[in-house]
N, C-alpha and C positions, 0 to 999 in steps of 0.2 A: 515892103509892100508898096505897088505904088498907088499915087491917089486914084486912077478908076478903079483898081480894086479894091480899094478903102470905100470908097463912095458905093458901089456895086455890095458889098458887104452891109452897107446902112442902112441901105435899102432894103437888101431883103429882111433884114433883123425887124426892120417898122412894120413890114408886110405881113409877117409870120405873128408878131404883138397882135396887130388888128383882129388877127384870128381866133386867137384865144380866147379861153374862158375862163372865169376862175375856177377851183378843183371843186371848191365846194360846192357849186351848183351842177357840179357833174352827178350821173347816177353812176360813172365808172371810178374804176379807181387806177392808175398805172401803175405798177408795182414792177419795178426794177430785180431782175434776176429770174421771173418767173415767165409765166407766159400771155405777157403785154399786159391788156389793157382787162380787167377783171370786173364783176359786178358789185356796186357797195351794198354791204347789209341794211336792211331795213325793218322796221316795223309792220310785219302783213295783217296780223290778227292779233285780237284778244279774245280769249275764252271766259266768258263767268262763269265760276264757279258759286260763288256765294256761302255761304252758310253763317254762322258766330263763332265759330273754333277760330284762333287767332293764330296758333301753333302753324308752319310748314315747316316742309324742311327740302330734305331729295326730291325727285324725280327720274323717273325710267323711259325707252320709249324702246316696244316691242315692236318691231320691224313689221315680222311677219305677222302677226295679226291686226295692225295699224293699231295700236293701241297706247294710250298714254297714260301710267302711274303715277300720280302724285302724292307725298306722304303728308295730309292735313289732319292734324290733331289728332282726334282719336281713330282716324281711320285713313285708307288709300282710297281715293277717287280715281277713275278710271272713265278714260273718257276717249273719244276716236279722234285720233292725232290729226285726221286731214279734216275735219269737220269742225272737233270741239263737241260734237252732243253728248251727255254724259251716257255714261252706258252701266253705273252700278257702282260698287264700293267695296272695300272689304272692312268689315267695322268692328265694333269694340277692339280697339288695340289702345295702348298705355302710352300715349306719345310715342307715335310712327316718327322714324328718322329715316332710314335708309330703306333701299326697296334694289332687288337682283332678281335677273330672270334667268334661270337654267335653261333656255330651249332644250335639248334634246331629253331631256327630264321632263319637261312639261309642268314644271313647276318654278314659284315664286316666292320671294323670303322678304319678308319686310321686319324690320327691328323696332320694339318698342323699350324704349328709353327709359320712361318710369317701372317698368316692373322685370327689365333684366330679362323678355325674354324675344324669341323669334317668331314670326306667325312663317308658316308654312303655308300656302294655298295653292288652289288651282286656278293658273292667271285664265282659263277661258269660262269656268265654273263661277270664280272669285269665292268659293268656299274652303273656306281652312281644313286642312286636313291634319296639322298638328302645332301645339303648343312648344316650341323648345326651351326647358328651363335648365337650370339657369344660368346667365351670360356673365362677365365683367361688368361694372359700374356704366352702366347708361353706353349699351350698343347703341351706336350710330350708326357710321357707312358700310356698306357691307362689300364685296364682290366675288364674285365666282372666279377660279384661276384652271382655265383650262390644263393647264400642263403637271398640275396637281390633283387635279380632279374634288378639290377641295373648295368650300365657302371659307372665306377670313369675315369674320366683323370686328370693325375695331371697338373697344372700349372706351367713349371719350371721357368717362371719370376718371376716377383717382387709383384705380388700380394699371391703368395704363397699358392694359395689356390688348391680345388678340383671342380670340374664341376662335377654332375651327370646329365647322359643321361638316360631317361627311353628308352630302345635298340628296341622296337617294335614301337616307332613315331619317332623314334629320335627329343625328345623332351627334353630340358635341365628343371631339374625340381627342382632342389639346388644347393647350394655351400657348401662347408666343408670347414670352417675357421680354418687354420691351424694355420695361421702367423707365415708360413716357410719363410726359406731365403731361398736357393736353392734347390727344390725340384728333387726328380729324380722317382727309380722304387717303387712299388706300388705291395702290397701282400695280401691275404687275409685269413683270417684260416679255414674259412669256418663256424663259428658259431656267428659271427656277428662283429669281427673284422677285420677294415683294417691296414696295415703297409706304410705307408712311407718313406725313405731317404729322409734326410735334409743334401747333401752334407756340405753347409755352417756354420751350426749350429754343428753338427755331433752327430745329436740325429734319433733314431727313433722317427714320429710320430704316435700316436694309435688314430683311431677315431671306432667309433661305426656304424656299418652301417644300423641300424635303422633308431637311431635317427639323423644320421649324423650330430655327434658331435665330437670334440675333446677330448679325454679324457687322453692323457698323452704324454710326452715327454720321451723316453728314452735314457739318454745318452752312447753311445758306447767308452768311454773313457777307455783302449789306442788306441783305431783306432779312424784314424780321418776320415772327409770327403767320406760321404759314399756312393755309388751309385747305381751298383748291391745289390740287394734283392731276397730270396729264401727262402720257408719255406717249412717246414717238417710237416705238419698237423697231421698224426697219433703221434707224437711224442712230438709234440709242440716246435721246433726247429726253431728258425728266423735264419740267416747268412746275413750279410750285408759284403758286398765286397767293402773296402777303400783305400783310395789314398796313405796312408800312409803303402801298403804292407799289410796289414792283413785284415784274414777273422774276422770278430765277430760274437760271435756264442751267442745266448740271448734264453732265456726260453720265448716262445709266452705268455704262460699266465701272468708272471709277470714281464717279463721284466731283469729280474736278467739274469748279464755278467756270462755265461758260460767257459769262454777262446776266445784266439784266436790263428789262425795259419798263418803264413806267407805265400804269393802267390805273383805273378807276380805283376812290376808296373802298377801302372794308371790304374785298371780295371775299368766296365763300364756296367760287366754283370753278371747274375750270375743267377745257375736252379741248381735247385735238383731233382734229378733223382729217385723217388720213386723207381722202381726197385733193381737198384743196390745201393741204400742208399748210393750215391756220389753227392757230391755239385762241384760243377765248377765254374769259371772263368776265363771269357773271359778280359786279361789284352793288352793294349794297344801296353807296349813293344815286341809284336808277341809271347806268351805263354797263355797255359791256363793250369793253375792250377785246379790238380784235388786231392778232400780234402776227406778223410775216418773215417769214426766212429770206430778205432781199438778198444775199446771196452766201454761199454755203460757211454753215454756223455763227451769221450775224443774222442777228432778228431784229425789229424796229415795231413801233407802233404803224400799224394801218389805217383804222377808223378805231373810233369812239359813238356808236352808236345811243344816241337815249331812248332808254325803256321805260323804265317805270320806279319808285322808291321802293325797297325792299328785293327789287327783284335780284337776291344773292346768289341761288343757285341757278344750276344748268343742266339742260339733256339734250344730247344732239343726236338725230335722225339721220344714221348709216345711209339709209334709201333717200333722200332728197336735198339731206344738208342743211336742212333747217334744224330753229334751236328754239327749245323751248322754256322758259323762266316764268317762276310761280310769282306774283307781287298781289297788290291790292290796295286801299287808297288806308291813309295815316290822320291820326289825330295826333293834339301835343304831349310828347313826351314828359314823365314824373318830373319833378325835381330830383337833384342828383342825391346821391345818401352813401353814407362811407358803407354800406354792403351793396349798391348799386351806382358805384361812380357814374357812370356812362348808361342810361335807363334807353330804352328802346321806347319810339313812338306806338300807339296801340291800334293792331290793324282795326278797321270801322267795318262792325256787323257787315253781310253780305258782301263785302267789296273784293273777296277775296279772287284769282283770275290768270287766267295765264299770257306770257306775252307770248306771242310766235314773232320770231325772225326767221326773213328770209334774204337769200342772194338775191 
């Protein structure tokens, strides 16, 4: 190279520095592989909800009626996604956990945890139409699998299994022997597979949803303990969200460890965004980690957005791409005790709220 090209090089390298900015004060983000320069998530709204039930858990969000399910203590609140006004409830339930909407059924299944069973209602009525008893040890998540025409709920006690509901009697009409230790969210690919977390074990489990059978354990080793679950269907992408900071990223069809990327503590939730090909989670320490395909089948962290303390779980809105996570403000947690090593802070009356993120 000779020196005025050396010099002619210096120059512009200084010129192009002046111009810069740092990233963090950007509202964009560049994301390499995809299509340039993208929007970073933010904090739009907060919704109060308020009340003294300290319990959440899920959330849903019905598209078509703009409508937002959340499962707080004894009941599901229901509130309008683009606004936040409350709009009603579905109440006396036994620790609500999980909540699934059947559109073409016109009907809604929410799990309650302490008494083993499902509420059936009508999500535009919000009036129960039936009782389903009784479930495995403490239903939790539940989902609809279109290609089966079947409800799965998982069981996160000690029986470790799956309930199927056929969704138009609510009618329980099998179980899927897992012989999980601590179950959590529940996936589907959409061609006759379902997914599992086994917090305890730290494997996925694959069952068949035919035959509703178990047909494999995958182990997610180096992430442990896994809860959130999100899959990529056009692409055959699982991501399980673990305790131990990382996402795992697994190939649907055989199970083979793709990588993984580190995200926020103690997450609880986790969706993938078909549109914008971004996976999320919702992690406990008030952050949601948002994870990108920079280019095909390497993922990286993107942003670390902060929410709020507690805000573990997630539901994300097909129609606008926002994401919504239930939190509320914390007092200090118990001292620790050999049957509660690890004690949760206690939400504070009224505080309880939603966060909305937007692009």
């Amino acid at each position: 190279m000779t020196n005025d090209a050396a010099r002619l090089r210096a120059r512009l390298f200084h010129l192009l520095a002046a111009t810069l900015v740092p990233a963090a004060s950007l509202p964009w983000v560049c994301w390499a592989g995809g299509s340039g320069m993208r929007p970073a998530y933010h904090v739009a709204a907060r919704y109060e909800i308020g009340g003294t039930e300290a319990g959440y858990d899920y959330l849903r969000v019905d598209g078509g009626s703009r409508r937002l399910f959340v499962a707080h203590g004894s009941r599901v609140e229901v509130i309008n996604a683009d606004s936040g006004v409350r709009l009603g409830e579905v109440s006396n339930l036994a620790g609500v956990h999980g909540i699934e909407i059947v559109e073409q059924l016109n009907l809604a299944f929410a799990t309650s945890g302490a008494d083993r069973t499902v509420a059936m209602f009508n999500p535009g009525t919000l009036q129960i139409v039936k009782r389903i008893k009784y479930l495995g040890a403490k239903p939790d998540a539940l989902q609809y699998d279109p290609s089966s025409g079947l409800l799965f709920v998982v069981n996160g006690g000690e029986t470790g299994d799956l309930s199927v509901i056929r969704p138009a009697t609510g009618s329980i009409v099998d179980t899927v022997e897992l012989g999980g230790g601590k179950l959590e969210e529940i996936s589907f690919d959409g061609r006759g597979h379902g997914f599992v977390n086994d917090e305890q074990k730290s494997v996925v489990h694959v069952f068949d949803t035919r035959t509703r059978k178990r047909v494999a354990a995958w182990p997610l080793m180096p992430a442990k303990g896994p809860t959130g679950l999100a899959i990529d269907r056009e692409h055959h992408r699982l991501f399980a969200a673990c305790g131990n900071r990382l996402l795992a990223i697994l190939d649907s069809d055989t199970g083979t460890m793709l990588g993984t990327v580190a995200i926020g503590a103690d997450p609880d939730g986790a969706v993938f965004d078909r549109r914008s090909g971004r996976i999320f989670t919702s992690n406990r320490d008030g952050t949601l980690s948002v994870v990108g395909e920079w280019s095909p089948g390497n993922y990286a962290l993107q942003q670390t957005v902060q929410t709020a303390p507690g805000a573990r779980t997630i539901a994300l809105d097909d129609e606008t791409g926002r994401l919504f996570l239930p939190a509320g403000r914390f007092g200090a947690a118990a001292a620790p005790t050999t049957a509660e090593p690890e004690p949760h802070a206690p939400l504070i009356p009224e505080s309880f709220a939603i966060i909305v993120i937007a692009p």
